[in-house]
N, C-alpha and C positions, 0 to 999 in steps of 0.2 A: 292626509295622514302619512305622516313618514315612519316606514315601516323596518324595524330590526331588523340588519340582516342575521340568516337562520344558519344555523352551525355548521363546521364542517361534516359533510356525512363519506363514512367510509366503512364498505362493505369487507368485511374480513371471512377470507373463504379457508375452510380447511379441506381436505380432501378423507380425511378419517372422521367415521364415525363418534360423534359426540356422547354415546351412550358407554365407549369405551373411556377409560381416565386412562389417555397414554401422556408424553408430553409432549408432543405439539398441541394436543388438544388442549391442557391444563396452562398451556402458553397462550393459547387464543382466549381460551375463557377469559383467563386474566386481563390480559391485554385490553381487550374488549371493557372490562369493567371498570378499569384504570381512564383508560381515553374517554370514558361516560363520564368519569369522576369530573374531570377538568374541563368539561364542557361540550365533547365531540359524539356525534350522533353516532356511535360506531355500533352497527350488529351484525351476526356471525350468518353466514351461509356454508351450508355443513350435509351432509347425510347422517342419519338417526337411527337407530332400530328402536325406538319407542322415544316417550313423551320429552321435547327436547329439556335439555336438564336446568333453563334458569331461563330470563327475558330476552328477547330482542334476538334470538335466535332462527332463521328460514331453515327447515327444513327441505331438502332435496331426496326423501328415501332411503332407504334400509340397505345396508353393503352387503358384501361377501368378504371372505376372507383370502389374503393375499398374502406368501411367503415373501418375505421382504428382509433384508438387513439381520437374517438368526432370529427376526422375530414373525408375526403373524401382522399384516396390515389391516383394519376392515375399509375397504375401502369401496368405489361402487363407480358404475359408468353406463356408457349408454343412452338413447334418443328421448328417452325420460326424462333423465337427471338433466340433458340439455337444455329441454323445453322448460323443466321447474327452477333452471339455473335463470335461464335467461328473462324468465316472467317476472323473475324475486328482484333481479337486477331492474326490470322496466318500472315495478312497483314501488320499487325501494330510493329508485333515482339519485345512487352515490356520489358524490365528487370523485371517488379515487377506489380503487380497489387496494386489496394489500392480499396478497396471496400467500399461503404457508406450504409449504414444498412445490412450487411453482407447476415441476413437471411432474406428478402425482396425476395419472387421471383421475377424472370426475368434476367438479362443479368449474376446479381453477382453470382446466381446457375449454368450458364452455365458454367462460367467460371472456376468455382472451382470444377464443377467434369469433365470438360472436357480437362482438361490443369494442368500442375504440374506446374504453371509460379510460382514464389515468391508470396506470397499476402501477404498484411495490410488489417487490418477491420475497419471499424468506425461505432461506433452504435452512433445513434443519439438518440432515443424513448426514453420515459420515463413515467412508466404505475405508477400509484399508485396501491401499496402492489406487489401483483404476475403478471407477465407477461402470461393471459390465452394462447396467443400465442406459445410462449416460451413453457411453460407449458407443451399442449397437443403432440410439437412434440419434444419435448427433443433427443428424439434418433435420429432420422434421422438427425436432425438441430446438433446436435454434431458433425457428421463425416462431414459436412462441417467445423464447428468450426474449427476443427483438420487441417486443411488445413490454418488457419491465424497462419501464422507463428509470426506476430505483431496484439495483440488487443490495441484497443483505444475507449475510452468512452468521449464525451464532456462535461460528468457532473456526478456528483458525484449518482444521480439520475438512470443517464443511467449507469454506472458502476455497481451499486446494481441488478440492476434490469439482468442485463449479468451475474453478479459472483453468485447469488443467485441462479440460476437457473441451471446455467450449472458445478459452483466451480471451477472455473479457473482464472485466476489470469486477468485482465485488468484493465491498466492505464489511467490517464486523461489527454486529448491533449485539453483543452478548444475548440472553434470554434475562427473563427478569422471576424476581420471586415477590409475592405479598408479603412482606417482612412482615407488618402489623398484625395478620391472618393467624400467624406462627408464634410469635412471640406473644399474643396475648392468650392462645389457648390453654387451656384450662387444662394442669396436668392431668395422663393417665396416671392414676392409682395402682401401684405395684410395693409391697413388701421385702420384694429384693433388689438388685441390681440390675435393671432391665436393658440388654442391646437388642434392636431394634433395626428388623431391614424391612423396607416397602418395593417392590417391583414384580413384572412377571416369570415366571417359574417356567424358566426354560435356560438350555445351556450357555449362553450370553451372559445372564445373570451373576450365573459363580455360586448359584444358593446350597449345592453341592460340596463345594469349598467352603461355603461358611459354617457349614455342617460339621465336616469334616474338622477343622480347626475347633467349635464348639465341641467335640466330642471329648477334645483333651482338656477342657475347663470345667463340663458339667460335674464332674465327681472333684474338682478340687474347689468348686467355689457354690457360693449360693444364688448365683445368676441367672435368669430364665432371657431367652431367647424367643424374640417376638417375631414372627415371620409372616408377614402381610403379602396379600395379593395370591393368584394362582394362574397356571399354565399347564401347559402340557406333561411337565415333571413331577407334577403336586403329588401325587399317588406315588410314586417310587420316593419321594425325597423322604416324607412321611415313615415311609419301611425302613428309612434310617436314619431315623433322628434316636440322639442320642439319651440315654436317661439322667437322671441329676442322682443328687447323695440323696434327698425323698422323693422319689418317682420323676415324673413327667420333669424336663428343665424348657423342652419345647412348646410355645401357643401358637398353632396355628389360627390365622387370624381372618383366611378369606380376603373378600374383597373390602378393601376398605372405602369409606369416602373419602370425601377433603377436613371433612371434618375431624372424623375419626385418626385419621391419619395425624392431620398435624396437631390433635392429643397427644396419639403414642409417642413422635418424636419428641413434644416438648414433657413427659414423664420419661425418658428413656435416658439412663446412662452415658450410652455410645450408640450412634447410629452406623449401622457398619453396611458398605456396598460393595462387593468383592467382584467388580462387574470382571468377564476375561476381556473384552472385545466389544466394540459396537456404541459405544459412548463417543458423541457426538458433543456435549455440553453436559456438566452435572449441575442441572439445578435442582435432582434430588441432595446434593451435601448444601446446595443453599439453603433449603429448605429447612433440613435438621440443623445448620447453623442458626437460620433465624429464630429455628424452633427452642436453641439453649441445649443443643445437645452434642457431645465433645463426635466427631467423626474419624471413623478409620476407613480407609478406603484402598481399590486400585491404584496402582501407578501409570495410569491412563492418559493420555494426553486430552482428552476430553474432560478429565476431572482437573487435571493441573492449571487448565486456563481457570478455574474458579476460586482452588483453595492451594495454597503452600506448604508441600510438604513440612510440618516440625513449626511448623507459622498458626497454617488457622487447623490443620487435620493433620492424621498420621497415616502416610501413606505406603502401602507393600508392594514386593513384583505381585501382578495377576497371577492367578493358578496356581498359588503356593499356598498350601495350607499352613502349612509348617511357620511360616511369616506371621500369617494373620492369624496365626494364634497367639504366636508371640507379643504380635502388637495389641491385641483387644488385653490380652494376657495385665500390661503394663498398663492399660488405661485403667484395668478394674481394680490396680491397686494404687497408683499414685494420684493424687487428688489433685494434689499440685500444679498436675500435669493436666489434668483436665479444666482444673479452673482457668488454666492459661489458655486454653487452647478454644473454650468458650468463651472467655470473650472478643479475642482476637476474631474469632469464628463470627460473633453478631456484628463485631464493627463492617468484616467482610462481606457477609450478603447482605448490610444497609447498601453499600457502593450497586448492587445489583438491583437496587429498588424496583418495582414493576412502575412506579408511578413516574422517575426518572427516565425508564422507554418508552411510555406514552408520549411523553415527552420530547423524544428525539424523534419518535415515530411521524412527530407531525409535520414538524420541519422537514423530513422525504414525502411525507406525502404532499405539502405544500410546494417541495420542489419539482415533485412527479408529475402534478398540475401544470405547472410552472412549462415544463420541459415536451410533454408528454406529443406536442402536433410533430416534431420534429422526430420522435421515434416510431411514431406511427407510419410514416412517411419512409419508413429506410428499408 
């Protein structure tokens, strides 16, 4: 009997906790479910703090948390995680690894000094100027480097900040979005004019600033303000949100899912992200573009590689409230302007298809294969 040969199998490691919805994680999930779609055994090896959140998932244990980049990492390490890393790896028997922040302790270190499998990298981070991380451990973090036989950066940001540091050559694989995810969900129900922001509550965000700007709209318009997610700011932000012409114009909305979430965007007016700093890749504005919702945003260079200012979003200086009130100000009266700007917006996050980087995903990891005895060797 001649026997089919059996798909490619590729282990996808995150180094953050999957029980958090950040985005590397909600890049992996995806990714993972896309590369299933098209035929590839791909499952996630990950740390969890409870039940992992969908199929084909290894857990490696429960994190801590880690100041990282103005945000909070949960991340996890140690003689444990090695041993659960390394077991998942023997049981799992991958063609290729695909690592997402390479240098992240926890499962992606195990892997790569304890295993010669094929790997891919993907850096996600993006520091302004020097990477003090990077920085202090250049050498050590090198002799992993030398072990990706494929680097990949999702943004021009994260690229500089990888080649500056260590001088080695990596490409740009952008991140990808579920267009179809977004675009078919089932709007949220809202009676007035809803803007709409999803991330964590802390000063990176700008939720402050959007506050701030909402404060001079709630008494001249009938638009409520949807404010998904929480951090460390949720309690004072709350203390001043602003009131409408009948009461409350704020919903605090907690943590959302993926489900919930891409509701509110595709019921939501304008999706607005007023990040200051620390944007790496916005595929939270793909997302509200796939989801049919006009966006305002920072003038970030992590946002700019995705959408064109006055093209598919309208974008302001960071930390201006004064701007971004002005801008949300314009979208909530000219329609015009929004219809333009939505669909320009869908045509833009189809280009970032998640099922189009599975796709190219594979072609590196076939080259990683391909390539992988001769970097093992240097």
């Amino acid at each position: 009997m001649i026997r089919e040969p059996r798909p490619l199998r590729v282990a996808l490691i995150c180094p953050y906790s999957l029980s958090v919805f950040g985005g590397v994680q909600i890049q992996v999930l995806g990714l993972a479910h896309a590369l299933r779609t098209i035929g590839v055994d791909a499952r996630i090896l990950a740390p969890s703090d409870g039940p992992p959140p969908g199929p084909g998932i290894m857990s490696v244990g429960p994190t801590f948390k880690f100041p990282s980049n103005g945000s909070v990492a949960p991340i996890t390490g140690g003689r444990a995680v090695m041993h659960r890393t390394l077991e998942a790896l023997r049981s799992f028997a991958p063609d290729v690894l695909h690592l997402h922040e390479p240098m992240s302790v926890g499962p992606g270190h195990a892997a790569l000094l304890g295993t010669e499998i094929p790997a891919v990298g993907t850096f996600h981070a993006a520091f302004p100027g020097r990477n003090a991380w990077y920085e202090a451990l250049r050498v050590p973090l090198k002799r992993l480097i030398v072990r990706l036989a494929v680097r990949t950066a999702v943004s021009e940001e994260a690229q500089r900040n990888f080649e500056s540091t260590f001088g080695l050559p990596c490409e740009i694989l952008p991140n990808g979005v579920d267009v179809d995810a977004f675009a078919s969900a089932e709007p949220w129900p809202s009676e007035r004019p809803a803007i709409c922001f999803v991330g964590r509550h802390e000063p990176r965000k700008g939720v402050a600033v959007l506050l701030d700007a909402f404060a001079g709209l709630a008494s001249e318009t009938e638009a409520v303000l949807w404010i998904g997610g929480e951090g460390p700011e949720t309690a004072i932000l709350k203390s001043r949100a602003p009131k409408g012409r009948s009461g409350d114009a704020v919903e605090w909305l907690g943590v959302l899912s993926e489900q919930e979430k891409a509701r509110r965007l595709r019921g939501a007016t304008i999706a607005c992200f007023p990040s200051i700093e620390g944007e790496s890749f916005g595929v939270v504005l793909l997302e509200a573009m796939a989801a049919g919702a006009m966006v305002v945003a920072s003038d970030l260079t992590g946002y700019r590689d995705v959408a064109r200012a006055d093209r598919e979003v309208l974008l302001v200086p960071p930390d201006d409230s004064g701007a971004l009130r002005g801008a949300l100000s314009l979208a909530l009266r000219d329609q015009g302007l929004r219809e333009r700007l939505v669909a320009a917006g869908s045509a833009r996050a189809a280009e970032f298809a998640m099922s189009r980087l599975a796709e190219a995903f594979v072609d590196r990891y076939e080259a990683a294969i391909r390539t992988a005895p001769a970097v093992r060797t240097t």
